[in-house]
N, C-alpha and C positions, 0 to 999 in steps of 0.2 A: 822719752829718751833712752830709757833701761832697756824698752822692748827692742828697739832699736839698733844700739850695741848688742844685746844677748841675737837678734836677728842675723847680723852680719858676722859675730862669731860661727855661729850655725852655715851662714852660706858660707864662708873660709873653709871651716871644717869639712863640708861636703866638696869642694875642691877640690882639696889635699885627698881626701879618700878616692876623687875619682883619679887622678893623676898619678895616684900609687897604685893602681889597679891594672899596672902590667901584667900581662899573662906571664907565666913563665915559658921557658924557651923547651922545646918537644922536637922530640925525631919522627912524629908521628901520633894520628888522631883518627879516631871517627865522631864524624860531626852529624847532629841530627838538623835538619832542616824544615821547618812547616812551610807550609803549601798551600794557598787556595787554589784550585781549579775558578770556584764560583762561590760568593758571598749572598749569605740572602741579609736583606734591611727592609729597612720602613719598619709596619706595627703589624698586628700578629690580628687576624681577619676572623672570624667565629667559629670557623671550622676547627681552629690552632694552626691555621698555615700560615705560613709567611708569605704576602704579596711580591716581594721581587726579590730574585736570583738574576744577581748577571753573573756573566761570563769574565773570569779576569786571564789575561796572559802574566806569564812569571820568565824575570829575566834573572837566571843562578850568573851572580860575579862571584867568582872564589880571585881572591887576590893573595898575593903573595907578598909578604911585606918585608921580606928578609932585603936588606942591600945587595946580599952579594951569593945567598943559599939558593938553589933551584930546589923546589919542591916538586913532589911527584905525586896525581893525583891518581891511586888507583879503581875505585871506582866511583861511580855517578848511579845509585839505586832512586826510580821513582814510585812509590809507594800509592797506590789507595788510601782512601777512609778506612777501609775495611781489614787493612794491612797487604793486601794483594802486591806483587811485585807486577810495576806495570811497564816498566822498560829500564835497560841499562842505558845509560846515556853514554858509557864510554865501553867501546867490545878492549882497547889494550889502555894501559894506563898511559897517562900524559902526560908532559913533563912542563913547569911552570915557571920560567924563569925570574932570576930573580929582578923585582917591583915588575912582575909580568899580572897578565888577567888572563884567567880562565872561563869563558861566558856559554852557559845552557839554555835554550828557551823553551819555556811551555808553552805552546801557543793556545790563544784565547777558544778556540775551538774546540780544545781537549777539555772534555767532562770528567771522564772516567775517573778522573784523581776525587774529584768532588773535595768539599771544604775543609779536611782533614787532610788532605794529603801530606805529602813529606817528601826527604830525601834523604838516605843514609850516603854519606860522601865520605870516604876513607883515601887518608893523604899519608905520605913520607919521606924522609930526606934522608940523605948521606952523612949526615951530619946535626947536633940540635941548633932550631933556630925556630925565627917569630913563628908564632903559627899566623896562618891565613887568616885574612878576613873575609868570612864567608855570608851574603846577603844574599835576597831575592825583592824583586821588584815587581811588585802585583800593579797592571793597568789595565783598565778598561779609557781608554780615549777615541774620543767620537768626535769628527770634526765639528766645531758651533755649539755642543752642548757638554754639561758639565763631566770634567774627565775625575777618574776614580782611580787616584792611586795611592799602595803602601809598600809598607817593607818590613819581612820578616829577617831575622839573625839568627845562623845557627847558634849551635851549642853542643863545648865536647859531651862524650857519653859513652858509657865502657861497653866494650865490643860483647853479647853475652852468646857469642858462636854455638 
């Protein structure tokens, strides 16, 4: 019964600490993003390779969560393993109204990025407000057989220009 009590203390406490865990409110961010292009799985073969690599496609939601702020997003950088700058996704900045969505796709055919890739995504507003919720949505889905999806989240990170 002790463990029990002291258990659901502990799950309360971690509640409270998620539900306090507002961000604070910013006029602006750079957000790092990770990236699959392609995941390898299974078990690791004699040679030390890995048996399979698929191909995943990635769906960038940058959301804006402000009620009533428009955020403006100025760029969209997709990056290599390697760190190679492999395309801008936006040539002028965009503007993201507010509880609007701003959506990127990688499609499942792009390699280049390989399992490391990224996205450096730089946003601002006129004023401070939430910052965005920014995810990507990795799929490989094939009609009839088993579909492979996840989701990374960025993360702010200081700009080192």
């Amino acid at each position: 019964m002790k463990n029990v009590a002291m258990m659901f203390i502990l799950v309360l406490m971690l509640g409270m600490n998620s539900a306090d865990a507002v961000e604070d409110l910013s006029q602006g961010q750079t957000l790092y993003l990770p990236i699959y292009s392609h995941i390898w799985h299974g078990n690791k073969i004699v040679d030390g390779k890995y048996p399979i690599k698929s191909q995943v496609s990635a769906l960038v939601s940058i959301r804006n969560t402000s009620l009533k702020t428009p955020i403006r997003i100025t760029t969209a950088r997709y990056y290599s393993t390697d760190g190679k700058l492999l395309k801008e996704f936006l040539p002028k900045p965009v503007e993201i109204g507010a509880m609007g969505t701003l959506e990127l796709f990688v499609e499942r055919k792009e390699s280049e990025g390989g399992s490391g890739a990224n996205f450096i995504i730089q946003w601002d507003a006129a004023s401070t407000t939430n910052t965005p919720v920014v995810e990507a949505v990795h799929a490989d889905i094939k009609g009839g057989g088993p579909a492979l999806t996840f989701i990374t989240t960025a993360r702010p990170i200081k700009a080192d220009r």
